[in-house]
Structure formats: structure tokens, C-alpha cells
BAROMI-716659 format. One line per field, with one value per residue (C-alpha): residue in three letters; z, x, y; residue number from 1. Coordinates in nm, 2 decimals. Each point is the difference from the previous one (the first is absolute). Example, Ala and Ser with C-alpha at 12.3 -4.5 7.8 and 13.67 -1.06 7.14 Angstrom:
2
r <- c(Ala  Ser)
c3 <- c(0.78  -0.07)
c1 <- c(1.23  0.14)
c2 <- c(-0.45  0.34)
k <- c(1  2)
END
This chain:
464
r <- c(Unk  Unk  Unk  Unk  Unk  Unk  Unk  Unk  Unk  Unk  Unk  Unk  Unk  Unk  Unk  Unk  Unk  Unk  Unk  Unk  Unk  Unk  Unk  Unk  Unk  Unk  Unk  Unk  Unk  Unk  Unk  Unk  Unk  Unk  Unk  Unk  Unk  Unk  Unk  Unk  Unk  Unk  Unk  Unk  Unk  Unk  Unk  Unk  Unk  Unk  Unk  Unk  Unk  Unk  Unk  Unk  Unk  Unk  Unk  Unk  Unk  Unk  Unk  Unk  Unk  Unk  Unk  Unk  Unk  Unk  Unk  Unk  Unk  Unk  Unk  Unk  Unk  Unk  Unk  Unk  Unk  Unk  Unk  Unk  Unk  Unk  Unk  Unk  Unk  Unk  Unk  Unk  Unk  Unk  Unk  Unk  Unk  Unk  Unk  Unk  Unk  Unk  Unk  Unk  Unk  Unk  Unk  Unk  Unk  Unk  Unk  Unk  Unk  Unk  Unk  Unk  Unk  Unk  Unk  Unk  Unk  Unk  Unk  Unk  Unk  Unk  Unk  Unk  Unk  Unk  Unk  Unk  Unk  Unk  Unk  Unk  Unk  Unk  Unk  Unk  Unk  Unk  Unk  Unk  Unk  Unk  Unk  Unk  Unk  Unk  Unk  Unk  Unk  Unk  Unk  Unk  Unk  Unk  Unk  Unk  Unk  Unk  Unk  Unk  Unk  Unk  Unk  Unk  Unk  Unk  Unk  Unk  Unk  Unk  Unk  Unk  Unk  Unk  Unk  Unk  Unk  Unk  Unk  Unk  Unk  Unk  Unk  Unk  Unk  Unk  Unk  Unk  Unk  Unk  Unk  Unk  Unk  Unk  Unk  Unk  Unk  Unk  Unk  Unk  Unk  Unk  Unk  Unk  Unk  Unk  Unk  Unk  Unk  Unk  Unk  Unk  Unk  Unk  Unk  Unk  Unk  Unk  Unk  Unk  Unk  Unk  Unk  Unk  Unk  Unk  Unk  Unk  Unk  Unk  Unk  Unk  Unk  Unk  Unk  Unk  Unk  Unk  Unk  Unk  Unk  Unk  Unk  Unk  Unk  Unk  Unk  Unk  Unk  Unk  Unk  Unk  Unk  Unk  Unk  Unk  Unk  Unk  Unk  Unk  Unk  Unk  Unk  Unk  Unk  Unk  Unk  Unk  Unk  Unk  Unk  Unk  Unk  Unk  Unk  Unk  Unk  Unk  Unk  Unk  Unk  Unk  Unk  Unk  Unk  Unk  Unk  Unk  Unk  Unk  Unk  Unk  Unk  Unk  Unk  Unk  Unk  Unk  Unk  Unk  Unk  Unk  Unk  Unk  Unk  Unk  Unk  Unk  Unk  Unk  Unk  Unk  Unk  Unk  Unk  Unk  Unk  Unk  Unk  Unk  Unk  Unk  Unk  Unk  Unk  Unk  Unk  Unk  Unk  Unk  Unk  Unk  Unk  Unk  Unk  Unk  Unk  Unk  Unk  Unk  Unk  Unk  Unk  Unk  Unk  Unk  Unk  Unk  Unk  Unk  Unk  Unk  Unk  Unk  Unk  Unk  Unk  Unk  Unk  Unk  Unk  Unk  Unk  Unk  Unk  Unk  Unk  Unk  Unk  Unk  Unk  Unk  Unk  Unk  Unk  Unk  Unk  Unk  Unk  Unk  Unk  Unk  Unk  Unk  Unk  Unk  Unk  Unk  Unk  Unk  Unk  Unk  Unk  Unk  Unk  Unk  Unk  Unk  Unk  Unk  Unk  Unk  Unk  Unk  Unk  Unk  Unk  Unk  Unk  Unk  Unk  Unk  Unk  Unk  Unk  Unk  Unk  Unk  Unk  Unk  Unk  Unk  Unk  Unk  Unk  Unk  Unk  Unk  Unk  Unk  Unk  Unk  Unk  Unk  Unk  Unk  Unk  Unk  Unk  Unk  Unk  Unk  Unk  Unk  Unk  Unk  Unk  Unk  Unk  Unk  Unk  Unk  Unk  Unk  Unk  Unk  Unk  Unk  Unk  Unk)
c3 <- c(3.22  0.10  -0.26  0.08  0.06  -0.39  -0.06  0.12  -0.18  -0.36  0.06  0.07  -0.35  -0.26  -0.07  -0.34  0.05  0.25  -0.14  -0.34  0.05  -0.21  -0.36  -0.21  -0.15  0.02  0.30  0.24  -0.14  -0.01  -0.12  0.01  0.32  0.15  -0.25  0.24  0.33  -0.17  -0.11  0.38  0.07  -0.23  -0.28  0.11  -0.32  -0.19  0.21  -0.15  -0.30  -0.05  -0.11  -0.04  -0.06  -0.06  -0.07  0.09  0.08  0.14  0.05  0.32  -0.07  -0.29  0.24  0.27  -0.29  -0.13  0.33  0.02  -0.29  0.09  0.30  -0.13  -0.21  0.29  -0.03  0.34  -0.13  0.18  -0.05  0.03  -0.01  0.08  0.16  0.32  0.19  0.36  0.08  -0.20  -0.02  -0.20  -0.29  0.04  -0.05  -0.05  -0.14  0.11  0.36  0.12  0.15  0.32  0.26  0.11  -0.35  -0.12  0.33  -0.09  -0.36  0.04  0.32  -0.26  -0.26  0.23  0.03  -0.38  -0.01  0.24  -0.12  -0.36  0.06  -0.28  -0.32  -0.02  -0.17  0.03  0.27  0.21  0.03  0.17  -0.31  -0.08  0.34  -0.01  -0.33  0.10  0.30  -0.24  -0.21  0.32  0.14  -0.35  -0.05  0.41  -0.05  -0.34  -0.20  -0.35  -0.14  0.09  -0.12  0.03  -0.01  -0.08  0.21  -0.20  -0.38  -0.11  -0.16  0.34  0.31  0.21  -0.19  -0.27  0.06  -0.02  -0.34  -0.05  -0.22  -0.09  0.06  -0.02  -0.08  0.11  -0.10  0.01  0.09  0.17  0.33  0.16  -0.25  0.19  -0.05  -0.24  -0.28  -0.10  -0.28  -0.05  -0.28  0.28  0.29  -0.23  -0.07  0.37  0.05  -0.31  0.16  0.19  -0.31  -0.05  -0.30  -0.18  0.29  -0.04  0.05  0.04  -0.09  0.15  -0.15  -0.11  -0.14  -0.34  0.11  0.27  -0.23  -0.23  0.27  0.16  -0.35  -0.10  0.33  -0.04  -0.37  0.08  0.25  -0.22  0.27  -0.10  0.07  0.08  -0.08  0.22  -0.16  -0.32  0.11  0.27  -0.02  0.36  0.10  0.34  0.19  0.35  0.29  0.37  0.24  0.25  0.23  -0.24  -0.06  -0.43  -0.18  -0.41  -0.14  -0.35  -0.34  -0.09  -0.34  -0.22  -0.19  0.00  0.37  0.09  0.43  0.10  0.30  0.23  0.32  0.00  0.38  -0.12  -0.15  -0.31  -0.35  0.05  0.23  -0.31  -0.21  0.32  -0.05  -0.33  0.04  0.23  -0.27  -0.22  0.21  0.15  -0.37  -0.02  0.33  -0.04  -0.29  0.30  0.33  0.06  0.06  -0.09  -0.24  -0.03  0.30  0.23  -0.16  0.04  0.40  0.05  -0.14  0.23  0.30  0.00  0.27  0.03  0.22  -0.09  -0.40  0.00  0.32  0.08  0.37  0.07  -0.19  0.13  0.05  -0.21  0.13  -0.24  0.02  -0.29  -0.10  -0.27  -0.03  -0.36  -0.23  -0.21  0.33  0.11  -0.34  0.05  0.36  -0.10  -0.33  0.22  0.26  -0.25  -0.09  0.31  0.23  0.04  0.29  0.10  0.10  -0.03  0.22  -0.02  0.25  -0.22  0.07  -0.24  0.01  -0.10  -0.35  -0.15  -0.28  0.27  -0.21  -0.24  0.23  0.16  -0.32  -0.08  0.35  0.05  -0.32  0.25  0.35  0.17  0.24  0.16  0.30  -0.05  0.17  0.07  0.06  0.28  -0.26  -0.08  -0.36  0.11  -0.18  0.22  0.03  -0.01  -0.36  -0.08  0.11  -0.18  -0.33  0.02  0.13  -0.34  -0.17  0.19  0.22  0.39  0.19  0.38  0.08  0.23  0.18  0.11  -0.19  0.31  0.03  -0.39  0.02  0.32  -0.18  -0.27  0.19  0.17  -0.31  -0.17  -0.07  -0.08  -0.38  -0.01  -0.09  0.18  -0.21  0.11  -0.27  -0.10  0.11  0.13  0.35  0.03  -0.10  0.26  0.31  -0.03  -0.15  0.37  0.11  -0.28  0.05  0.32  -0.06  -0.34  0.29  0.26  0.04  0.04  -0.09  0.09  -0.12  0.22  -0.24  -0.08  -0.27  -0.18  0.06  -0.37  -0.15  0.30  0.00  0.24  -0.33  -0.23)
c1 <- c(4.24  0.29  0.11  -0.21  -0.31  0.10  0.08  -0.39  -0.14  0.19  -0.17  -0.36  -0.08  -0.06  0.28  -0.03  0.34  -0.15  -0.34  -0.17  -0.32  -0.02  -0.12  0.35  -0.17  0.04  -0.29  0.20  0.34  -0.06  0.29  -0.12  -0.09  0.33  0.15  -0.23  0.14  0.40  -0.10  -0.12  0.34  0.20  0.05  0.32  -0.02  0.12  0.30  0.22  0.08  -0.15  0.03  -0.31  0.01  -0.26  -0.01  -0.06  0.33  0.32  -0.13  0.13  0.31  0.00  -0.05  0.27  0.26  -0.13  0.04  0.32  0.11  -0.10  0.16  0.31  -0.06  0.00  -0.34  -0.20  -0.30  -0.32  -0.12  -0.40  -0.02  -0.29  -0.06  0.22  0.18  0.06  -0.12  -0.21  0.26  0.20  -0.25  0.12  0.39  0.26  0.33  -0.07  -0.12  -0.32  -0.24  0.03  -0.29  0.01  -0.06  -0.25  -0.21  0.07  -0.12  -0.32  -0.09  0.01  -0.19  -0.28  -0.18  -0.01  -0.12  -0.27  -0.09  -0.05  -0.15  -0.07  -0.21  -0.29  0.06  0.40  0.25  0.32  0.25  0.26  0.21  -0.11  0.10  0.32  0.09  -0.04  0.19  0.27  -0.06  -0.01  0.31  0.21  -0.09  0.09  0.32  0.08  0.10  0.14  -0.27  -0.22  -0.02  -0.35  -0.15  -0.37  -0.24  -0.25  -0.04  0.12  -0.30  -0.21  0.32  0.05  0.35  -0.13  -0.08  0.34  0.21  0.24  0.36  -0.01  -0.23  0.17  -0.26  0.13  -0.05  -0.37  -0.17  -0.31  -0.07  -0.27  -0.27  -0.24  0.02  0.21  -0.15  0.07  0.22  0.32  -0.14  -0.25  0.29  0.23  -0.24  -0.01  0.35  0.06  -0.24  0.30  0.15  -0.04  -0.02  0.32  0.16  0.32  -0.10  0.24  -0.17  0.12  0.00  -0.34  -0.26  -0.08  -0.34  0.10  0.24  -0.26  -0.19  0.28  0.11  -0.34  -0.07  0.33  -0.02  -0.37  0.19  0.29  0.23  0.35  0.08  0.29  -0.11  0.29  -0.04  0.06  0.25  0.25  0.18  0.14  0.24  0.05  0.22  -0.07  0.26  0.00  0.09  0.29  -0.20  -0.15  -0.31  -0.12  -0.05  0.05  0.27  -0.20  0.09  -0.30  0.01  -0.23  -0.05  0.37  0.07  0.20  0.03  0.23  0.07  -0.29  -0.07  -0.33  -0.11  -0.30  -0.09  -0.15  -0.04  -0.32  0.26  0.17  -0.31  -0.05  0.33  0.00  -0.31  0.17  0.32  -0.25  -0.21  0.38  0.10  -0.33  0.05  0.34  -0.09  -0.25  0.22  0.35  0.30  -0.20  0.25  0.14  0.21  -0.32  -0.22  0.27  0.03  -0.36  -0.11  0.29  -0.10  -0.36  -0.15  -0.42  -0.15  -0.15  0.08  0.20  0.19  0.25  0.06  0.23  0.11  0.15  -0.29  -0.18  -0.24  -0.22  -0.25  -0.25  -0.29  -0.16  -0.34  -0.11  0.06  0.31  0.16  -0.01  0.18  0.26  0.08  0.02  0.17  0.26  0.05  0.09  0.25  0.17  -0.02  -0.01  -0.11  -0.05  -0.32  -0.28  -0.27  -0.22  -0.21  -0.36  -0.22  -0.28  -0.24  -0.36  0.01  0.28  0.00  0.14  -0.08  0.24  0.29  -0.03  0.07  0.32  0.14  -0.04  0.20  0.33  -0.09  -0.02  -0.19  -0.21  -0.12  -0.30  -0.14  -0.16  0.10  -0.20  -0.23  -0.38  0.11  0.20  -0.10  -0.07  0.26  -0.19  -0.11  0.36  0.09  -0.27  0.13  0.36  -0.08  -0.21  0.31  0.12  0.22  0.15  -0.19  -0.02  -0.26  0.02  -0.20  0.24  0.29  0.26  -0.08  0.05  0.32  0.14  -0.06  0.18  0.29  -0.05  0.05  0.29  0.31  0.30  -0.05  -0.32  -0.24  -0.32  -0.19  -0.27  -0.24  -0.36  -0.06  0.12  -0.20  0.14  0.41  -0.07  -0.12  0.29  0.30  0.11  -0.02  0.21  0.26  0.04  0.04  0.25  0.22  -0.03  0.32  -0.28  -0.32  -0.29  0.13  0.28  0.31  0.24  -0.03  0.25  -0.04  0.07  -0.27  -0.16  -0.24  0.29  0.24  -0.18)
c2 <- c(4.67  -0.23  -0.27  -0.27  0.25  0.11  -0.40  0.00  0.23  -0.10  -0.30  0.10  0.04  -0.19  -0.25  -0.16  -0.17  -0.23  -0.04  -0.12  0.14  0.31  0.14  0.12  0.31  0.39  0.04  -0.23  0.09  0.40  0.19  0.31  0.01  -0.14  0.27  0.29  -0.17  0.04  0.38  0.09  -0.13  0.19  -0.22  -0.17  -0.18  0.31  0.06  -0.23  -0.25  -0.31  -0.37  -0.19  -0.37  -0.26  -0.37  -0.32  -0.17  0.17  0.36  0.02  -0.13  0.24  0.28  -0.12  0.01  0.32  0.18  -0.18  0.17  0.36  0.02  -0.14  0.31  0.20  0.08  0.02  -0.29  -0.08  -0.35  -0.14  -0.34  -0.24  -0.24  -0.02  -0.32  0.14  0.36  0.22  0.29  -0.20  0.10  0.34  0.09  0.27  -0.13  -0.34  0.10  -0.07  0.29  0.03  -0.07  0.41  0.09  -0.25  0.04  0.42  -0.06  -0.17  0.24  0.27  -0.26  -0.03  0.30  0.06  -0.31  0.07  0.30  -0.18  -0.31  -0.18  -0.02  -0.25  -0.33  0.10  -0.10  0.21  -0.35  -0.08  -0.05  0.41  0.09  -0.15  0.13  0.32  -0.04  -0.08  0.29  0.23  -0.13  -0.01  0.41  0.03  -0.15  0.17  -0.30  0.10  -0.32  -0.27  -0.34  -0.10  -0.39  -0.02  -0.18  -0.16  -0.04  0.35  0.25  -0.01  0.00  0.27  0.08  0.09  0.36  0.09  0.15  -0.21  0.08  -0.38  -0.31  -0.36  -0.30  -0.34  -0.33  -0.05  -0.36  -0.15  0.17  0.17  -0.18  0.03  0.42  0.08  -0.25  -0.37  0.06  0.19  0.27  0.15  -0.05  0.16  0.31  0.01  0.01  0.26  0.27  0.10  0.15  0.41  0.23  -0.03  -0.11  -0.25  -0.33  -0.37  -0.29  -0.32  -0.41  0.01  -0.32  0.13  0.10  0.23  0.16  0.06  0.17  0.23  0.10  0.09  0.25  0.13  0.12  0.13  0.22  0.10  -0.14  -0.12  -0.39  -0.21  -0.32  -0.19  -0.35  0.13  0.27  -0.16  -0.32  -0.13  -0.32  -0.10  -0.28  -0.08  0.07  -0.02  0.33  0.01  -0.19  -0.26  0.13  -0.01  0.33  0.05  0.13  0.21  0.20  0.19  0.19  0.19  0.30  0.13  -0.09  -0.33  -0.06  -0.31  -0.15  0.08  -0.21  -0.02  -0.16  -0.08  -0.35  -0.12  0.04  0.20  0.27  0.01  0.11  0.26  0.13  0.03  0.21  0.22  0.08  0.09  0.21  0.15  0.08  0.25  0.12  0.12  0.24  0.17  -0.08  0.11  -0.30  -0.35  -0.15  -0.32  0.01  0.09  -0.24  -0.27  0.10  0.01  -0.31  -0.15  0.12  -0.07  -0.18  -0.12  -0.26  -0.31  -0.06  -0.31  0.13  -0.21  0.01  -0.28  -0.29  -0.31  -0.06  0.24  0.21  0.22  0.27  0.06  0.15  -0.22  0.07  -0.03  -0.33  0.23  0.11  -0.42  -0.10  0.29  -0.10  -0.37  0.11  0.16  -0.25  -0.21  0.22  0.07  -0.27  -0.38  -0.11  -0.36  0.05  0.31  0.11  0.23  0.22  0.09  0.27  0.12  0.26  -0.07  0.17  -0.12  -0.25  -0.32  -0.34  0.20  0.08  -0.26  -0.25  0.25  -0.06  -0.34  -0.06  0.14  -0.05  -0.39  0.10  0.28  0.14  0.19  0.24  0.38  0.30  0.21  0.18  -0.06  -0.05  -0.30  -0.27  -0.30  -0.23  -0.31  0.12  0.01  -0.34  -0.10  0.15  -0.12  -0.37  0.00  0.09  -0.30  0.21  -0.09  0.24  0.14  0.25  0.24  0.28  0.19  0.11  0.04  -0.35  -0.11  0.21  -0.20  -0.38  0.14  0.06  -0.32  -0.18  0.17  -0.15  0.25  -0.10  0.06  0.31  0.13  0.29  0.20  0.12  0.10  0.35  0.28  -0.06  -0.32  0.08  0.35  -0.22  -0.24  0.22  0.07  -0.37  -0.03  0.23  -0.10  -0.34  0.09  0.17  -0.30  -0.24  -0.27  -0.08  -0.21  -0.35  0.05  0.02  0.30  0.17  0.23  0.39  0.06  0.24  0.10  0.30  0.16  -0.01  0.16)
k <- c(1  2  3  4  5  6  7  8  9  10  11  12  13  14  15  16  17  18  19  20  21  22  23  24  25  26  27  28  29  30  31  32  33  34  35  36  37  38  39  40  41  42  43  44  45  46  47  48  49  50  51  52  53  54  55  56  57  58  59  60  61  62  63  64  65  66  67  68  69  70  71  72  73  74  75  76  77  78  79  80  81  82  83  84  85  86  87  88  89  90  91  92  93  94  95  96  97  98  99  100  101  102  103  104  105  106  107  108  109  110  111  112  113  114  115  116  117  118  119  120  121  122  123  124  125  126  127  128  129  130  131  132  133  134  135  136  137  138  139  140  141  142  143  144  145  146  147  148  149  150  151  152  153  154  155  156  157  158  159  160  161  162  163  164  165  166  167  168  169  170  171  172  173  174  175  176  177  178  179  180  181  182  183  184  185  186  187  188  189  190  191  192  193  194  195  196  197  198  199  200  201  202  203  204  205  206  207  208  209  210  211  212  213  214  215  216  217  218  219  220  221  222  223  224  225  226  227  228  229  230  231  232  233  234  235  236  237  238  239  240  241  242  243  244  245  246  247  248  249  250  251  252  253  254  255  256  257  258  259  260  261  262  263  264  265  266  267  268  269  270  271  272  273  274  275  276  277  278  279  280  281  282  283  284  285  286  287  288  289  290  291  292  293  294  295  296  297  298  299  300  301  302  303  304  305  306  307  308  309  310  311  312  313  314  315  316  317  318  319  320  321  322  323  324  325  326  327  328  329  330  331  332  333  334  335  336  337  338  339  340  341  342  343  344  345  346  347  348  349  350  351  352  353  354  355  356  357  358  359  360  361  362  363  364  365  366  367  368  369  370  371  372  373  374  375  376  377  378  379  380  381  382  383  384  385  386  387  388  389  390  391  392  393  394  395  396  397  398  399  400  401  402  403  404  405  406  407  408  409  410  411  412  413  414  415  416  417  418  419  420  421  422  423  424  425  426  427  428  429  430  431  432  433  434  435  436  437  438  439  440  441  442  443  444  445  446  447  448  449  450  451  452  453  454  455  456  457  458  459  460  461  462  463  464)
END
């Protein structure tokens, strides 16, 4: 196969990441028998050390940093991450480099057969989620990376991740998503979430409602599995700063249990990143006892050095443009939250995209206590919810709204009405911030824009 044949083939199975129609139980989610398919392929997963993090807010950030971290230790670190903004090889990375075309095609070619040759069980399911994690795994043991920072897909107990043996799990803030599947209150999304964590395996807890806490702590002693409980453990303060080229990051002191870290530019915005990366100084402080050179001085590197796409990405200002990938009613209040805290622009659009099963009359009511106005619209996905329905929402709110059906189109009468005070934000999902983060970028490194007037090239995606 060639890459888009293997692009193709990935994508001929079952797809719960861009459908709701599906029963969350062991016959569709089969462990086991994705387990078989990893043993016909040698068990990658037991060819190296691994990181397995679950949650509902900021686990991908979490596992960015992480990475960050371990490669600063120079460690050579695979990283899995879900879902992806442009290409799906950046899902799958070796020391911040994504898989190349060659060996992805390479990977599932040698996927396929075993595959074939298996088929599947009745009432259960080979995904596309499964087949990309173990392209991961495959290409991780390939490349001989030292460890592996895995992100879970959905929930926890059921995803494709967790077959692996982890050295330590890391639980992130938990709140309302996936209801529909995981349950409709945060003890069962919280037991979801927790079945990540192993036999007396280390695990970091992050800022928890009291009712998740209860939950996580409660798996975690039935396993005899030692816990950091960060929110009781660390302390953090942060100021905010700008870059040489004007852009905001977060200057941090993180301490807890006998380690203090000062002065760590942290490009990433918010106070939820610093939750993340206190997470991530906790889970570093139990690594180092296992892995060779993470100390302060590495931590303090990685967590400056960072980069991810589309959480509060500032790609310009003056005016501001900003990437994000909102798509729960906790990750709208931390992008507003943050906004507020860096940037004052004279007026704020926003650029709206939902999908179908998230919770919109809520999000909706969070964001329209920022933004002036918005543009709404849908990404090119069946899950899209329709944009109509949006406006509909938000003008019930009593919001100033302009629909859209294409986003290209919603992302060129934003331009149009910018001043070079002003702010245009894209948010809602990850479908939406991936189909217009290059219109984006090339606009952020334009001397002009759509309205006609010049704008400054401070902060451009070229700088940073």
C-alpha cells in the first residue's frame, strides 16, 4: 500500500470518532481481541516504557508537556495523541516528529494481513482508533524510543490503550463529556477514566470535583497503587509575559513534595495549562526515580519548549488571531477565562463549529458571555452540527449572529471585519480549528488582510 491506499484502508473500519451510533460495552470494544492482533505483531507494546494518561480536560496538553519533558531528558519519546488537526500522522510521533508517509503506509501493509487473517469476533469491532494505535505501538518499538506517552481515546476502561503496562497513569481533570457513553454524571465518567490505572502502578491525580476524587482514590487503593494527589500536593503561581515577538506565555513556580521549579516559560495559555503542568512535575518527580537525567533543569526546558496546535494558539495579535479547540462547556470557560486574561480587544468574534453530540445550548451560553458576535458554522464532518441550529441557539441567547455553510467562507467575513484592535477566535472542535488552522496561518503571516488595512507582523506563525 501507498499512504493514501493505507489512509484508505485506516478508514474502512469502524470509526467511532466520527459516529454516535454504537453500544460502549466489552463485545463492541473487544480488548482481547485487539490484544491477539498486537501479539501476531510482536507485542510492540512490551518493547519500551510507557505513560498512560486519561481524562477529560487537558490530557493532550498533559501529554505534549510530558513528552516535552522526556526528551529534554534526552530520552528518545514516542508520543500518541488523538484527535488530529491537519494530517493523521501527526497522531503518531518520535521526539516531536511526525511518522512519515513511508512508514505509516509500511506499518499498516504489515497490519493488514494479520488483520485479514483474524477477522473479527461477532458482536465486536477492529476500529480505526485500534488500528491506529497500534500503528503507534509498531512504529515506537521500530524506532526504539526509550518511552511512550500515550493519550487515551475514549473514556479509559474500554480504549484501545489500555492493553498496555504502564510505569505510571496520570488522570486529569474530569468533567461532562461524552455523556452520551461514558454516563451522565461524573462518579461513572470518573470510573471510566480510572480504569486506566494498573496493579500497584504509580498514579498522578489531577484538580479533581470531590466526586471524581472519591472515585480515582477508591480504584487506586483497590489496586495498591501509590497516588500523588496534585491539588493537595503542588502549589503553583504564575504571572503572564509576552515572548520576544509579543506573543503571551506564563512565567510558573511549581512546588511540591520536596521539589521547588522557578521560572519556567510555559507557551501555553491559561490557568487550566497551569493545572497540566503541574501534573506533569508531579508525574516528572516519579519518573526520575525510573529514568536517567529528568531533574529540574530538564523539566524546566521541556515545559518551555513545548509547542501543540489549537489550545488558545495565539497566531497573531494586533489583531488577534486564535486557534482553539473548545469542545466541552469546561474547555469554553477556560478559553474565555483566559482571554480575559491575556488580551483586550475592542471587539471579539468568534468562528463556531459544533459537533452533534456535544452539550451546545451549554457552550453556547459560556461563550456568548465573551464574544460580540459570532459566525457560526460547520466543519466538513457528518457530526457537524448544522449551523442553522447554532444560530438558532445563540440568537436565543440574544447573540449577533451570521451563519455559514462553509467555514472557508465564515473564516473570510471574519477577516473582512477586523480591525487591528480587534480579535477573531475559532472554536468548537477539533474538525472545525483543523480545517481553518492553515487559513489562519496564512493570513497571521500576510502584511494584509481582507478589510484592506496593514497589519503588524508581530507574532506571526513565522516567529515562533
Amino acid at each position: 500500500m501507498n499512504f493514501q491506499q493505507s489512509v484508505d484502508y485506516l478508514y474502512s473500519f469502524v470509526d467511532f470518532e466520527r459516529t454516535t451510533a454504537f453500544t460502549y460495552d466489552t463485545r463492541t470494544f473487544d480488548l482481547e481481541a485487539f490484544l491477539e492482533l498486537l501479539a501476531q505483531v510482536k507485542s510492540p507494546q512490551s518493547k519500551f516504557d510507557i505513560i498512560h494518561v486519561a481524562g477529560t480536560k487537558g490530557k493532550g496538553s498533559t501529554c505534549a508537556m510530558l513528552a516535552s519533558v522526556l526528551r529534554s531528558s534526552r530520552h528518545k519519546v514516542g508520543l500518541f495523541t488523538s484527535p488530529h488537526l491537519l494530517n493523521v500522522r501527526e497522531r503518531v510521533q518520535v521526539d516531536g516528529e511526525w511518522i512519515s508517509e513511508d512508514a505509516f503506509a509500511s506499518i499498516l501493509s504489515e497490519i493488514e494481513p494479520v488483520q485479514t487473517k483474524l477477522g473479527v469476533r461477532m458482536h465486536s469491532y477492529r476500529t480505526t482508533f485500534e488500528l491506529l494505535t497500534a500503528t503507534a505501538l509498531m512504529h515506537f518499538a521500530q524506532q526504539g524510543v526509550d518511552v511512550a506517552v500515550l493519550e487515551t481515546g475514549l473514556g479509559g476502561r474500554l480504549d484501545a490503550t489500555n492493553v498496555v503496562n504502564p510505569k505510571l497513569c496520570i488522570i486529569t481533570r474530569i468533567g461532562y463529556d461524552h455523556t452520551d457513553v461514558l454516563g451522565e454524571d461524573i462518579s461513572s465518567i470518573a470510573a471510566e477514566k480510572a480504569g486506566i490505572i494498573k496493579e500497584r502502578t504509580p498514579v498522578v491525580i489531577g484538580p479533581q470535583l470531590p466526586e471524581a476524587l472519591r472515585v480515582i482514590m477508591g480504584v487506586a487503593r483497590s489496586k495498591g497503587s501509590p497516588i500523588v494527589d496534585v491539588a493537595r500536593e503542588f502549589r503553583s503561581n504564575s504571572r503572564a509575559a509576552d515572548n520576544c515577538r509579543g506573543i503571551p506565555l506564563q512565567i510558573l513556580s511549581i512546588e511540591g513534595n520536596g521539589l521547588r521549579i522557578d521560572d519556567i516559560k510555559l507557551p501555553l495559555l491559561g490557568a487550566h495549562q497551569v493545572e497540566n503542568a503541574c501534573c506533569v512535575v508531579a508525574a516528572s518527580q516519579i519518573l526520575a526515580r525510573k529514568l536517567s537525567e529528568v531533574d529540574a533543569g530538564s523539566i524546566r526546558q521541556g515545559l518551555s519548549q513545548v509547542r501543540l496546535m489549537g489550545r488558545v494558539e495565539v497566531l497573531k495579535r494586533n489583531p488577534w488571531l486564535i486557534l482553539d479547540c473548545a469542545h466541552n462547556p469546561e474547555s469554553a470557560e477556560a478559553l474565555v477565562n483566559t482571554l480575559r486574561d491575556v488580551c483586550a480587544p475592542v471587539r471579539r468574534i468568534a468562528i463556531v463549529g459544533l459537533s452533534a453530540n456535544k452539550d451546545a445550548q451549554t457552550m453556547l451560553a459560556v461563550l456568548t458571555r465573551y464574544f460580540d458576535r459570532f459566525l457560526v458554522t460547520c466543519a466538513d464532518t457528518k457530526r457537524a452540527l448544522p449551523p442553522k441550529q447554532l444560530g438558532d441557539i445563540l440568537r436565543g441567547f440574544g447573540a449577533k449572529v451570521d451563519v455559514f455553510s462553509s467555514a472557508a467562507d465564515a473564516a473570510v467575513a471574519g477577516f473582512s471585519m477586523l480591525g487591528p484592535d480587534d480579535m477573531l477566535c475559532v472554536t468548537g472542535s477539533f474538525y472545525l480549528a483543523g480545517e481553518l488552522r492553515p487559513i489562519l496561518v496564512d493570513q497571521a503571516s500576510a502584511p494584509i488582510i481582507a478589510s484592506g488595512f496593514r497589519l503588524s507582523r508581530q507574532g506571526s506563525t513565522d516567529d515562533r
